[in-house]
C-alpha positions, 0 to 999 in steps of 0.5 A, a space after each residue: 782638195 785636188 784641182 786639175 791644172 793643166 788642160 788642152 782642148 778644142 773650145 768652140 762657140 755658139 751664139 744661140 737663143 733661149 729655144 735653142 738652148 732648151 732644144 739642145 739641153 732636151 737631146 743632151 739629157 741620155 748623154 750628159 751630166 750636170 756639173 756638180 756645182 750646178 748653176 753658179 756665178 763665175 767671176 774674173 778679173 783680167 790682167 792686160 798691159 797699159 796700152 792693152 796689149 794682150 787683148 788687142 793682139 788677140 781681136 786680130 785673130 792671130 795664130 797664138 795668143 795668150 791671156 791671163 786672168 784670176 777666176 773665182 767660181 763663187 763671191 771670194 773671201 780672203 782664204 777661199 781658194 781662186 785661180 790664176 790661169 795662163 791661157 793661150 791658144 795656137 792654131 785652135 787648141 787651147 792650153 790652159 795652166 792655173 794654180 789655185 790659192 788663197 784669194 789674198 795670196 793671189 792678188 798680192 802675189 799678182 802685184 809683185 807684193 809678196 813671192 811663193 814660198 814653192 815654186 811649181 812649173 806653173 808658178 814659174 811660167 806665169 812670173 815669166 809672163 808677167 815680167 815680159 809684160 812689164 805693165 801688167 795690171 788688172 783690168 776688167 772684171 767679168 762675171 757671167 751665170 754658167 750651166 756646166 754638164 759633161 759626158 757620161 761616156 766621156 767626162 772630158 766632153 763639156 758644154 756650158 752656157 753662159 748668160 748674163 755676161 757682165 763687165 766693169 773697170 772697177 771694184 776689180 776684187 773677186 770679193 766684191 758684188 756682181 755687177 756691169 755693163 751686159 756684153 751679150 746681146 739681148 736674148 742670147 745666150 754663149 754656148 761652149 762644146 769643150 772637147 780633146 778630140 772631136 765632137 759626140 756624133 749625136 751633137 753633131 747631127 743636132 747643131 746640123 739639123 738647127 743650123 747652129 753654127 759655129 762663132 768667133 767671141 771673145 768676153 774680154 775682146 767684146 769688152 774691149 772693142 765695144 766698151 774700153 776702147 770707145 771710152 780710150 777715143 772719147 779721152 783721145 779726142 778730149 785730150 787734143 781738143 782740150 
């Protein structure tokens, strides 16, 4: 099967409720489509320096910021296919580049375990990234149940929506169960317009008249700064008081 690798796009967020979610999935219903997969579970495993790095960069909003993760869009096995994304983002357009393959080809590829026969431009970029990150590892495992739909004039016009975002920092394996901490706040649920260009104009005038604006959130900058980094205090505090 052929899988896009390379995309550039705008993604914008919105933290919006349960009835705003219904309101905007009855308007969406003449000019969108469900994905073909339907309702599913995405799984991800994070990679991040030893001193988080990456993720600390990107909560202070810089112009360009990167990230790297292993996605899986069902419970893996170890031939089923994942991808290994490099995302960044520069002055609001998003650039994403992943190379799907075998889920244990993958993991041990990511931990310096095995190298790649065939090299692609991708593969090389992301062998780039990891060297210059030196101590990067896995981190978080994150999951969450996505709607996904897309334009019927434009297939590259996307909205999903994500709820039941969880987050661990163990059993990070694509092949494991889904389960954590919830990182979203109750009854709310992520939406995402993805778009090459602007907005439809009917979405526009929708998002204007519910007074549905436009947020700043990050999965794995929630995690972090609501989680991880809390728990880095507590074993700082611990450590000089021991």
């Amino acid at each position: 099967m052929a899988y896009k690798t390379v995309f550039m796009r705008y993604e914008l967020k919105y933290l919006i409720d349960h009835e705003q979610k219904e309101k905007i999935m009855k308007v969406m219903e003449p000019y969108m489509k469900p994905d073909k997969y339907g309702r599913t579970i995405i799984r991800n495993i994070y990679y991040d320096t030893d001193s988080y790095r990456l993720v600390r960069h990107s909560i202070e909003s810089p112009p360009y910021k990167e990230k790297l993760r292993v996605r899986s869009y069902a419970k893996a096995e170890p031939g089923s296919t994942v991808f290994v994304e490099l995302k960044k983002k520069y002055k609001s357009v998003v650039y994403k580049r992943r190379l799907p393959m075998p889920e244990t080809q993958a993991m041990k590829w990511l931990a310096g375990d095995v190298k790649l026969k065939e090299k692609t431009q991708i593969a090389k970029e992301i062998e780039y990234f990891m060297n210059y990150y030196r101590t990067i590892h896995p981190v978080l495992f994150l999951s969450y149940e996505r709607e996904a739909f897309y334009g019927r004039e434009d297939e590259n016009f996307r909205v999903t929506f994500d709820e039941n975002i969880l987050c661990r920092q163990e059993v990070l394996s694509l092949q494991a169960d889904v389960w954590g901490i919830p990182i979203l706040p109750a009854g709310k649920v992520l939406m995402e317009l993805k778009c090459a260009g602007g907005i439809p104009l009917w979405m526009v005038r929708f998002l204007s008249k519910e007074r549905i604006f436009k947020t700043s959130f990050s999965k794995y900058g929630t995690a972090y700064k609501n989680i991880i980094y809390p728990q880095l205090q507590q074993s700082k505090e611990a450590r000089i008081y021991a």
